[in-house]
C-alpha positions as CSV (number, residue, x, y, z in Angstrom):
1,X,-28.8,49.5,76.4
2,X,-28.0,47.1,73.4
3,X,-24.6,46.2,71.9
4,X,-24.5,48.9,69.2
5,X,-25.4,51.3,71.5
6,X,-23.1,50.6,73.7
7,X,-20.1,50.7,71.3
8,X,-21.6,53.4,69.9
9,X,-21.2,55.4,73.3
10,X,-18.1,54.2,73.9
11,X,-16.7,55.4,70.6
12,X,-18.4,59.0,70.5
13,X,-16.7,59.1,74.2
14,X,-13.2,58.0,73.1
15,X,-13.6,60.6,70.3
16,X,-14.7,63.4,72.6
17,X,-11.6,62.5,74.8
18,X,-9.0,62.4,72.1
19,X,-10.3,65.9,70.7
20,X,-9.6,67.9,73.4
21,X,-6.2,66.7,73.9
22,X,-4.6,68.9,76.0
23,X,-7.9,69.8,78.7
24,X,-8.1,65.9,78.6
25,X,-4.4,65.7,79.5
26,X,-4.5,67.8,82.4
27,X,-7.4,66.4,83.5
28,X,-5.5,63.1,83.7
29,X,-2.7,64.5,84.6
30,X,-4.2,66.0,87.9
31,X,-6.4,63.1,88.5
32,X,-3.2,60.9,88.5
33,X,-1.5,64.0,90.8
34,X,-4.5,63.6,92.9
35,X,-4.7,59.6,93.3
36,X,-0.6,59.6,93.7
37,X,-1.1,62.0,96.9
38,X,-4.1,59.7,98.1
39,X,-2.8,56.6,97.7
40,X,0.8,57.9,99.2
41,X,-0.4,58.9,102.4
42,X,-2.9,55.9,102.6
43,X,0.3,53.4,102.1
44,X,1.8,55.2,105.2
45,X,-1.0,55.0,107.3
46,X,-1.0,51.3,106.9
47,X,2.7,51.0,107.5
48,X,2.3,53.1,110.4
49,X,-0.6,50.1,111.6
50,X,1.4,47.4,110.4
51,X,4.8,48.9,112.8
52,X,2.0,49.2,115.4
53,X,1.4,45.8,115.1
54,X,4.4,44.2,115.3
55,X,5.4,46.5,118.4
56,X,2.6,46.0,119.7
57,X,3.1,41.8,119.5
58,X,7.1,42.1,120.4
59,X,6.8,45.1,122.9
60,X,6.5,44.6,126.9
61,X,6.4,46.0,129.7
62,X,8.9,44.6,132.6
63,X,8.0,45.0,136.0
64,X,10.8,44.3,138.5
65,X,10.3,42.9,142.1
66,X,11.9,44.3,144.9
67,X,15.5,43.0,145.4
68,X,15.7,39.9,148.3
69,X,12.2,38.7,148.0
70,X,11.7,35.1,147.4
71,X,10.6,33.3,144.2
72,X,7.1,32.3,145.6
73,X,6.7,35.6,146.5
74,X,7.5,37.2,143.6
75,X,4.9,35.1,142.1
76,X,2.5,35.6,144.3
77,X,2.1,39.3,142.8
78,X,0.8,37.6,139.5
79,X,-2.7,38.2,140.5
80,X,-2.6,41.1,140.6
81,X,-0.2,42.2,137.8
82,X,-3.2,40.4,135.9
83,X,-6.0,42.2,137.6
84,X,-4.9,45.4,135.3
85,X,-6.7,46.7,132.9
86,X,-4.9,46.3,129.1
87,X,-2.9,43.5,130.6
88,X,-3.2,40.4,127.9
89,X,-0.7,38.2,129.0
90,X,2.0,38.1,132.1
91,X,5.4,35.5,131.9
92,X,7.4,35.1,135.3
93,X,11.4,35.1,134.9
94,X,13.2,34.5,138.0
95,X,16.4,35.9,139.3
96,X,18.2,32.7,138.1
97,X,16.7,33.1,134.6
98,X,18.1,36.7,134.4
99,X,20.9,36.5,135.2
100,X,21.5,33.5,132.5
101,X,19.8,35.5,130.1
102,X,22.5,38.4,130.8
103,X,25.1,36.3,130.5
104,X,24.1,34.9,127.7
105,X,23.9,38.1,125.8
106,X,27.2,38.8,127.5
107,X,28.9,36.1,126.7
108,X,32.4,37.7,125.0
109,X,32.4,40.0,127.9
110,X,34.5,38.8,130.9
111,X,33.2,41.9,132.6
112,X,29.6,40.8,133.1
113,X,30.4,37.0,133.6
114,X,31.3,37.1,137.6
115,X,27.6,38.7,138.4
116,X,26.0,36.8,141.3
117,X,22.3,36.0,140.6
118,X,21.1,37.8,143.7
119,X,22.2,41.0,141.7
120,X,19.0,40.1,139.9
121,X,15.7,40.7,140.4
122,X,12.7,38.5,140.0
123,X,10.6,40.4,137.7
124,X,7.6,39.8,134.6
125,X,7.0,40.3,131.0
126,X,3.6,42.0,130.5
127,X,2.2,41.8,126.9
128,X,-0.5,45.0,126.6
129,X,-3.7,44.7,124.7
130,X,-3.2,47.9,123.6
131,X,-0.3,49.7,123.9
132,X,-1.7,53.2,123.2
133,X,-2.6,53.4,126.9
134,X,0.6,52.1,128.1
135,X,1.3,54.8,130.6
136,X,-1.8,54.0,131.8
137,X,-0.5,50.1,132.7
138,X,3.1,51.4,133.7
139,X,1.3,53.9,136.1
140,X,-1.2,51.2,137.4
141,X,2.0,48.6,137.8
142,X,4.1,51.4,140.1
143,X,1.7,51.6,142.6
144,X,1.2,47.6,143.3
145,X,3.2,46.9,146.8
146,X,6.6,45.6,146.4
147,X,7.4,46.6,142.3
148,X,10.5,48.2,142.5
149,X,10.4,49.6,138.5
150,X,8.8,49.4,135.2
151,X,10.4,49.7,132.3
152,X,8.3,50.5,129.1
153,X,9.6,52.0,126.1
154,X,6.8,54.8,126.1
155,X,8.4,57.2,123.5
156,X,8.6,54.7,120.6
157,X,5.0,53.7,121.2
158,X,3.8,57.3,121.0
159,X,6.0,57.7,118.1
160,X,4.7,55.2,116.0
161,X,0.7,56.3,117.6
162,X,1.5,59.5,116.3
163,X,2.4,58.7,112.8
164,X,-0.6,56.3,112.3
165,X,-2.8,59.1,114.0
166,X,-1.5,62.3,111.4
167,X,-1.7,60.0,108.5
168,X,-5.0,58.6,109.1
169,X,-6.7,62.3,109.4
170,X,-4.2,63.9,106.6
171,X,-5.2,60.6,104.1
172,X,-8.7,61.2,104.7
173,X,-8.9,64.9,105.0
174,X,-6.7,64.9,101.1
175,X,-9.0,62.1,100.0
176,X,-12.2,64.4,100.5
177,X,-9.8,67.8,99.2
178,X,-8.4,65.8,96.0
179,X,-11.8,63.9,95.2
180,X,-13.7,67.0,94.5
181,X,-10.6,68.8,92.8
182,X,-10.1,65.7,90.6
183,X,-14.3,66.1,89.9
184,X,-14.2,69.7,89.3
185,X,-10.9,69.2,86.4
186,X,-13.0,66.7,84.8
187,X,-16.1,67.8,85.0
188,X,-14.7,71.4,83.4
189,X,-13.1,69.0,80.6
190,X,-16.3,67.6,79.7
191,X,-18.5,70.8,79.9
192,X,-16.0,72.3,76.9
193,X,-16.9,69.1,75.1
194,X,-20.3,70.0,75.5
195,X,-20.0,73.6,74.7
196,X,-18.0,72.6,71.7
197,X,-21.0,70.6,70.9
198,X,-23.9,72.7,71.6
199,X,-25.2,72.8,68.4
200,X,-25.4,69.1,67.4
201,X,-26.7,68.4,70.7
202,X,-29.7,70.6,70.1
203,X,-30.5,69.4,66.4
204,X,-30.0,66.0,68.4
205,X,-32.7,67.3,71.1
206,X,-35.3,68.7,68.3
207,X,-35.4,65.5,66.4
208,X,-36.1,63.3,69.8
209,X,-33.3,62.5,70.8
210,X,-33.4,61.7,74.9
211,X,-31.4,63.5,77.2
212,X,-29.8,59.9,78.1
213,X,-28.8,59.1,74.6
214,X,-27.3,62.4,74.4
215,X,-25.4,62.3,78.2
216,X,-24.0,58.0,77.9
217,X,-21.4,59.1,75.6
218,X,-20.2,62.2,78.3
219,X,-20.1,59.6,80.7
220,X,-18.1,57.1,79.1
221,X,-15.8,59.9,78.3
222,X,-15.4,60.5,81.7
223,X,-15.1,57.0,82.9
224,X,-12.4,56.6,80.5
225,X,-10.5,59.7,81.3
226,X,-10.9,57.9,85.0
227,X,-9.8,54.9,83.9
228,X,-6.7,56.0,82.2
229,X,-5.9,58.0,85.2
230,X,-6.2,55.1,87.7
231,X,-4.0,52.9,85.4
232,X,-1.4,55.4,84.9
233,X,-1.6,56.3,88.9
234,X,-1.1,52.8,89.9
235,X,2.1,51.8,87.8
236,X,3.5,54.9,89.3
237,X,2.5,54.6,92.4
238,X,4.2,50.8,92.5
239,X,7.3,52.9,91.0
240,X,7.7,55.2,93.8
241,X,6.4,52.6,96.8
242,X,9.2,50.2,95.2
243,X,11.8,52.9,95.6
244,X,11.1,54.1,98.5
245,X,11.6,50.5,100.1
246,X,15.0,50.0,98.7
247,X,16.1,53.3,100.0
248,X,14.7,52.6,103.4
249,X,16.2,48.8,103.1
250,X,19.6,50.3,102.3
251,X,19.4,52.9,104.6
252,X,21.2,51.9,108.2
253,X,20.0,55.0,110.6
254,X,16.8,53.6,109.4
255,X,16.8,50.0,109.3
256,X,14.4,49.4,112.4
257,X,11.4,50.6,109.8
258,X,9.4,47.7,108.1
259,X,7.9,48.4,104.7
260,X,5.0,46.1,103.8
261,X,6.0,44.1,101.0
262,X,4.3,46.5,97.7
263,X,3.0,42.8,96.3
264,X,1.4,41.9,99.1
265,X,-1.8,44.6,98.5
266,X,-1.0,45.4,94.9
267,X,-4.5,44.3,94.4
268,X,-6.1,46.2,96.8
269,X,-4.4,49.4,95.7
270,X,-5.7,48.4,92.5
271,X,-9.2,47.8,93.1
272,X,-9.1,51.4,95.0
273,X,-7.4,52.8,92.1
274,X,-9.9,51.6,89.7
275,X,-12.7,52.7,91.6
276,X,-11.8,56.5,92.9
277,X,-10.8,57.1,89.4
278,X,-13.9,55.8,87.4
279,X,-16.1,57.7,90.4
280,X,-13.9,60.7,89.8
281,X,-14.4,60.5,85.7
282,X,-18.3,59.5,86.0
283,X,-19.0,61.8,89.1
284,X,-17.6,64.5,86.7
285,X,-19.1,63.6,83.8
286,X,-22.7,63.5,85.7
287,X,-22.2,66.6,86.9
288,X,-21.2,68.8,83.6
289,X,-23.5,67.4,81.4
290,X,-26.5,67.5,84.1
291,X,-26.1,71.3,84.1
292,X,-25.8,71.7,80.6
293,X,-28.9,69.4,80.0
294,X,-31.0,71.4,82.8
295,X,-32.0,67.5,84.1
């Protein structure tokens, strides 16, 4: 394809685009509908991993010793506390170290102060490798000899497991949905270009013209209409990702939530942007024009 050609096809699609105004304003329009919806529940699916993360690096599991046994025994269980499956890493704390940690987090509370240490326990901080199977490790640490109790904060991990789980399949189930309704809109856009064309393109068949001559400026039509879409998608998707974060940040009941910084993957959404909407526009494109061609 030379230069003139190529501006050639580039105008006669930009021309195309602009003359069916409103069919190539709701096929924008839904494209943009269509990559907001995507990219939304794609953003929460890698909050939801992100908060997995970070639970997953701050999270434990503590399992106490039974009350009156020695330090050295207490540490002799460590072998077996690491002989666990999903165990990653295991920290002793002694009674002593408790209790100074209590009282520490205690310390404008004469209440708390006058605790002896041997009201502690010796006990360990278990890091998990994964903490999707964290009943799995507290079940496994209940039934070593002389633990007296595990505590694991099961319900938060299944909550945030959840979330990542139903966003993952709804982002990729809406993905497949919205592609192929953002390809059928477009490709419907460009087949009334064609139709509204029919004649030229058969004088433009009878005098030799080939049926790629006659298709490039279709599909630059489409990749522009794709285009536009993924630029117009993207500043509003920043828009509504931006105001979503300020609520949540202002928001105290929900305060504990931890929205990846928008700037951080601005690129990446934009790269995605830019590509599902020139593959929506050119997949359209393809596909009208090939039917109307019979190639």
């Amino acid at each position: 394809m030379n230069r003139h050609n190529f501006f050639y096809f580039i105008k006669e699609g930009a021309f195309n685009m602009f003359s069916h105004g409103f069919m190539s304003f709701a096929a924008v329009g839904i494209t943009v509908a269509c990559l907001l919806i995507m990219g939304t529940f794609t953003l929460v699916a890698v909050n939801a991993n992100a908060m997995l993360a970070e639970l997953e690096s701050q999270n434990q599991i503590l399992a106490f010793a039974d009350l009156g046994m020695s330090e050295e025994e207490a540490r002799a269980m460590e072998k077996d506390i690491r002989a666990i499956d999903n165990v990653a890493g295991v920290t002793f704390i002694s009674d002593v170290e408790a209790a100074a940690a209590f009282r520490g987090r205690y310390e404008d509370n004469e209440l708390f102060q006058g605790l002896p240490d041997d009201n502690f326990r010796h006990r360990y901080a278990i890091d998990l490798v994964d903490i999707g199977y964290m009943s799995q490790t507290k079940a496994a640490l209940e039934e070593l000899p002389n633990i007296y109790d595990v505590s694991a904060y099961e319900d938060e991990a299944a909550g945030f497991i959840t979330i990542r789980n139903v966003a993952g399949v709804v982002c990729v189930v809406l993905i497949a949905v919205l592609f192929l309704v953002s390809v059928f809109i477009i490709a419907n856009t460009i087949k009334l270009t064609t139709f509204d064309r029919r004649d030229e393109i058969a004088i433009m068949k009878m005098v030799g013209a080939t049926n790629g001559f006659i298709r490039w400026p279709f599909v630059y039509e489409g990749f522009l209409l794709g285009l536009f879409s993924a630029v117009i998608g993207f500043f509003l998707q920043w828009g509504l990702y931006e105001a979503v974060s300020r609520s949540v940040a202002n928001n105290d009941t929900i305060n504990l939530i931890t929205v990846v910084p928008f700037e951080s993957m601005w690129t990446y959404v934009a790269i995605i942007f830019a590509a599902a909407g020139m593959l929506i526009g050119v997949g359209g494109s393809l596909s009208a024009i090939r039917k109307f061609l019979q190639v």
